[in-house]
Backbone as CSV, one residue per row, in Angstrom:
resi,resn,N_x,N_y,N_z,CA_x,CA_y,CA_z,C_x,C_y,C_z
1,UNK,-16.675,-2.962,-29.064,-16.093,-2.309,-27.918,-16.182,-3.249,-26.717
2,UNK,-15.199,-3.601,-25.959,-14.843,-4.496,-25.062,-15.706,-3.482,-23.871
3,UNK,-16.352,-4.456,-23.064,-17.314,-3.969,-21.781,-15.788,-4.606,-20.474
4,UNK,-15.955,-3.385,-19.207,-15.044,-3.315,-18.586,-15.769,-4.095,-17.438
5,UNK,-15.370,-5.090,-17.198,-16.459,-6.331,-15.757,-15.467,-6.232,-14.492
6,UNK,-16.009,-6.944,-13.377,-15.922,-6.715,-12.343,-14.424,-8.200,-12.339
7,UNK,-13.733,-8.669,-13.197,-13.117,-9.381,-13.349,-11.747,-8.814,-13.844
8,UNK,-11.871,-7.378,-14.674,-10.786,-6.698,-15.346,-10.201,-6.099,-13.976
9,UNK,-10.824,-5.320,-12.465,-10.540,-4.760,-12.042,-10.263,-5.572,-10.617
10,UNK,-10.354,-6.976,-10.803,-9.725,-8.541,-9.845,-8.332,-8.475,-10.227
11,UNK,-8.182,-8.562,-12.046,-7.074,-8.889,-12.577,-5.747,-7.516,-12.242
12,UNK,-6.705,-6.568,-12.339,-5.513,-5.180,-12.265,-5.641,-5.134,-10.729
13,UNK,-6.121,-5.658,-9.659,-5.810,-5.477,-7.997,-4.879,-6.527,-7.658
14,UNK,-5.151,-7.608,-8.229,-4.032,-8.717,-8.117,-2.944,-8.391,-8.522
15,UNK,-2.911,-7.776,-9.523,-1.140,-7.254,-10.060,-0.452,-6.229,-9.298
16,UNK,-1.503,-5.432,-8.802,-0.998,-3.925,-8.060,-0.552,-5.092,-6.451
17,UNK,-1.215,-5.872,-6.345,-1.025,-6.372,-4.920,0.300,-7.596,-4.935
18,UNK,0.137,-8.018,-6.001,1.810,-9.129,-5.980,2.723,-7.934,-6.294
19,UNK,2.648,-6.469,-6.945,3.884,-5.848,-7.342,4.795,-5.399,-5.677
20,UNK,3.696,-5.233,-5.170,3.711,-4.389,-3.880,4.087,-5.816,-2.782
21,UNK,3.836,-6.887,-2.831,4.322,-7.590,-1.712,5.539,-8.121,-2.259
22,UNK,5.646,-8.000,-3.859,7.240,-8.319,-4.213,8.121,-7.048,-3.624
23,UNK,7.603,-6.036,-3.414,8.632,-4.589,-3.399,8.798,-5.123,-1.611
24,UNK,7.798,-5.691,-0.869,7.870,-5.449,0.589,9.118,-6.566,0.606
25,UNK,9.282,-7.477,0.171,9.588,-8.815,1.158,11.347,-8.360,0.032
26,UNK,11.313,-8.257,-1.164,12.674,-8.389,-2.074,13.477,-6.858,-1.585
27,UNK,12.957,-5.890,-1.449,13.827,-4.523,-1.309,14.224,-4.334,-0.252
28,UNK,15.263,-3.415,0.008,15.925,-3.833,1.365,15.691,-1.780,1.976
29,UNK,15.301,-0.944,1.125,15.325,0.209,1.476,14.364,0.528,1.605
30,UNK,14.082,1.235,2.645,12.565,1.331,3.556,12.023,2.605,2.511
31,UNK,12.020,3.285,1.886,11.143,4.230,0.954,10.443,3.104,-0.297
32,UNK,11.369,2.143,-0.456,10.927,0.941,-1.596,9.704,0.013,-0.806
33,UNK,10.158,-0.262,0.425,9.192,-0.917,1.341,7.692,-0.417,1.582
34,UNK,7.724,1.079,1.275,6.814,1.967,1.954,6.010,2.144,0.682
35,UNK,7.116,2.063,-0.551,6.094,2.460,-2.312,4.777,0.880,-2.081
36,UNK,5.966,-0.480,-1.786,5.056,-1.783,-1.441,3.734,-1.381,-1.111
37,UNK,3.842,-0.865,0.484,3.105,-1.096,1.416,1.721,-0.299,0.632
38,UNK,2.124,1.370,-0.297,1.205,1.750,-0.698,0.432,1.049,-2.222
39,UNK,1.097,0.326,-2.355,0.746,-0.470,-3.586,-0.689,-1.468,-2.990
40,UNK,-0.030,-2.303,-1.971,-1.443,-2.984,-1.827,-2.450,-2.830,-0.728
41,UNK,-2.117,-1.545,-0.327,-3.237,-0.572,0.075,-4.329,-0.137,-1.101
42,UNK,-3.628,0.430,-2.339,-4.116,0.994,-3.215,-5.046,-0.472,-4.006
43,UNK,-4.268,-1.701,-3.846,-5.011,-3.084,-4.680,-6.563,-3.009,-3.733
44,UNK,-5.992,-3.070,-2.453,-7.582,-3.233,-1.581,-8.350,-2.218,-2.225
45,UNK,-8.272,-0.806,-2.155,-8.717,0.281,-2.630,-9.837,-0.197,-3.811
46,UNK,-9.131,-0.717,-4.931,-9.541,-1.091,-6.048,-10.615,-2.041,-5.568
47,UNK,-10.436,-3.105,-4.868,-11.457,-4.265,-4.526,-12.829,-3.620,-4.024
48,UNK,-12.451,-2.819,-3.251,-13.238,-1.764,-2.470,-14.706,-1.039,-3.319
49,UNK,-13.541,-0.581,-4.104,-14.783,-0.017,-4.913,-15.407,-0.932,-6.346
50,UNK,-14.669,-2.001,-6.541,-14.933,-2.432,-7.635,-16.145,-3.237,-7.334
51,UNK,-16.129,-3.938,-6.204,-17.201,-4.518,-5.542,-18.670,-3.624,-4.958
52,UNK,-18.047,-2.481,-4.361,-19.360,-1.655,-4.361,-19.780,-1.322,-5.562
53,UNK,-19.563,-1.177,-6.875,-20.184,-0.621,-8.028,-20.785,-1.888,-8.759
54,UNK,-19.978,-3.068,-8.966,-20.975,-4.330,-9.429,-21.777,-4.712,-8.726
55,UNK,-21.463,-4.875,-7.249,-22.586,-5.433,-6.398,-23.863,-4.640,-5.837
56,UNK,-23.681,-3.515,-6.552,-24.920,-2.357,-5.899,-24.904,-2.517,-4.456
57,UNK,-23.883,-2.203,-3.185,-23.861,-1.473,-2.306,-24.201,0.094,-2.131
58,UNK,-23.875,0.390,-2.866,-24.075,2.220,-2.781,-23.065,2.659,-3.003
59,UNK,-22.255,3.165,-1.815,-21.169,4.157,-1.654,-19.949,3.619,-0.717
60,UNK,-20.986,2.372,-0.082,-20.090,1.966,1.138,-18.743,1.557,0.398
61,UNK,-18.564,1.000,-0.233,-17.454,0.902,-0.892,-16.457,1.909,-0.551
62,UNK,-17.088,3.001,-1.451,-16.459,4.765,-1.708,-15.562,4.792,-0.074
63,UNK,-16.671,4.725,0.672,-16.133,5.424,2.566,-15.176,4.549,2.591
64,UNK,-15.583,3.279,2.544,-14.343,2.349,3.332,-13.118,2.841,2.548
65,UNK,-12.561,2.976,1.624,-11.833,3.295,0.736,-11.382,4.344,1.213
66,UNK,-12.448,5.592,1.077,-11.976,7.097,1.913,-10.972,6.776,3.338
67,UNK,-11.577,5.684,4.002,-11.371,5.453,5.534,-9.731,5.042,5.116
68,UNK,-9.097,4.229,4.128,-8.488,2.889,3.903,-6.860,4.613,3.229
69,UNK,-7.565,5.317,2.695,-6.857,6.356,1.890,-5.964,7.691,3.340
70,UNK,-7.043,7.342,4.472,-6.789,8.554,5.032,-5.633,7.765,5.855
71,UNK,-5.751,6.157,6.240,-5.282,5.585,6.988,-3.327,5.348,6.958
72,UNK,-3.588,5.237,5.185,-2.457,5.261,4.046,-1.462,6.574,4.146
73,UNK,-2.576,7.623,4.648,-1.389,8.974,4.717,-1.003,9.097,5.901
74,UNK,-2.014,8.644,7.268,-1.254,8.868,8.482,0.195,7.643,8.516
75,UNK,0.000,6.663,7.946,0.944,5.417,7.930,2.434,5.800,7.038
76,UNK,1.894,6.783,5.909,2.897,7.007,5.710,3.614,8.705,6.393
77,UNK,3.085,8.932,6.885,3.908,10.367,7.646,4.774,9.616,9.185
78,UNK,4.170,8.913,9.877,4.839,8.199,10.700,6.398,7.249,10.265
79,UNK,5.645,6.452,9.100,6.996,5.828,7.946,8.063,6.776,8.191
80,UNK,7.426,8.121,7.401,8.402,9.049,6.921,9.212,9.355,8.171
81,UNK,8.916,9.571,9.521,9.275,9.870,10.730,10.013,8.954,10.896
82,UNK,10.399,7.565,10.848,10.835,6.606,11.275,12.149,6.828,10.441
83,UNK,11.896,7.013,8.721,13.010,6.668,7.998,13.598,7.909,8.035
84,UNK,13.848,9.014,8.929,13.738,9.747,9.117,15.129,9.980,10.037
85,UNK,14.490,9.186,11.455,15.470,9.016,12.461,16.597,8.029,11.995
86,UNK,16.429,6.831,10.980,17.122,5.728,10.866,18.303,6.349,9.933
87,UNK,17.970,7.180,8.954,18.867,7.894,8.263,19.694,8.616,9.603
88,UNK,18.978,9.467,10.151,19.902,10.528,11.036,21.148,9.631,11.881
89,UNK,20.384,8.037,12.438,21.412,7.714,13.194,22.741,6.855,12.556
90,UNK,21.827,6.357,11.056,22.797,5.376,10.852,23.388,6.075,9.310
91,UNK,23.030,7.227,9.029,23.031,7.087,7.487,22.921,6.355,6.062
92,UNK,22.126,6.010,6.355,21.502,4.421,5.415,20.324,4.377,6.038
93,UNK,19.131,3.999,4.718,17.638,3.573,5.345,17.768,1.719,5.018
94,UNK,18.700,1.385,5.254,18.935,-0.178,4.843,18.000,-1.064,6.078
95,UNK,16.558,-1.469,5.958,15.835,-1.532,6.748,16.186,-3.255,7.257
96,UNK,17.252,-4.429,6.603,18.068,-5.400,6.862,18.654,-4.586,8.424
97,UNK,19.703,-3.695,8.811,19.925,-3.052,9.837,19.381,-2.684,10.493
98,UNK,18.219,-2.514,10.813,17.291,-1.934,11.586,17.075,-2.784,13.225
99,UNK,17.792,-3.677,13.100,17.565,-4.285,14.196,18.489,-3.654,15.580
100,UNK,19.671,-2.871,14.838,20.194,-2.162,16.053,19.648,-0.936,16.854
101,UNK,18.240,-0.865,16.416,17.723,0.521,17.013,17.081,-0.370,18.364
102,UNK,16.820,-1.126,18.719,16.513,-1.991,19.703,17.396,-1.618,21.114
103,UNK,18.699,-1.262,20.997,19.718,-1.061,22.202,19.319,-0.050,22.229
């Protein structure tokens, strides 16, 4: 039986974190931008705790994480507010356009 190390859960934060900065920088529709943004929120997440449980911190891990999770939902209700108005004015969340909300 394969033992699960503090190296399996490097390898699965690194993947969650290149999937998510490929979704930020290649997609052009801000709900795809926003799946990104929660992707390598969620990679830190992983680092977070993967490091508090090998390194015997305690819990601190756990909080920062809690802190990192609560931060993730206010970020995305504001998102949601934004893509929100950009639909209403332009009909399209094509976040390439976004530069005309400036006037």
């Amino acid at each position: 039986m394969a033992h699960v190390g503090l190296t399996h859960f490097l390898i699965l934060s690194a993947i969650l974190f290149s999937l998510g900065i490929y979704a930020i920088v290649v997609r052009k529709n801000a709900i795809m931008v926003m799946m990104g943004i929660e992707l390598v929120l969620n990679s830190a997440n992983i680092n977070f705790i993967a490091f508090s449980h090998f390194g015997n911190y305690g819990i601190s891990g756990q909080i920062v994480s809690l802190v990192v999770i609560i931060l993730a939902a206010a970020e995305a209700a504001v998102a949601l507010a934004i893509v929100l108005n950009l639909f209403k004015t332009y009909s399209h969340i094509n976040v390439d356009e976004v530069n005309k909300l400036k006037e």
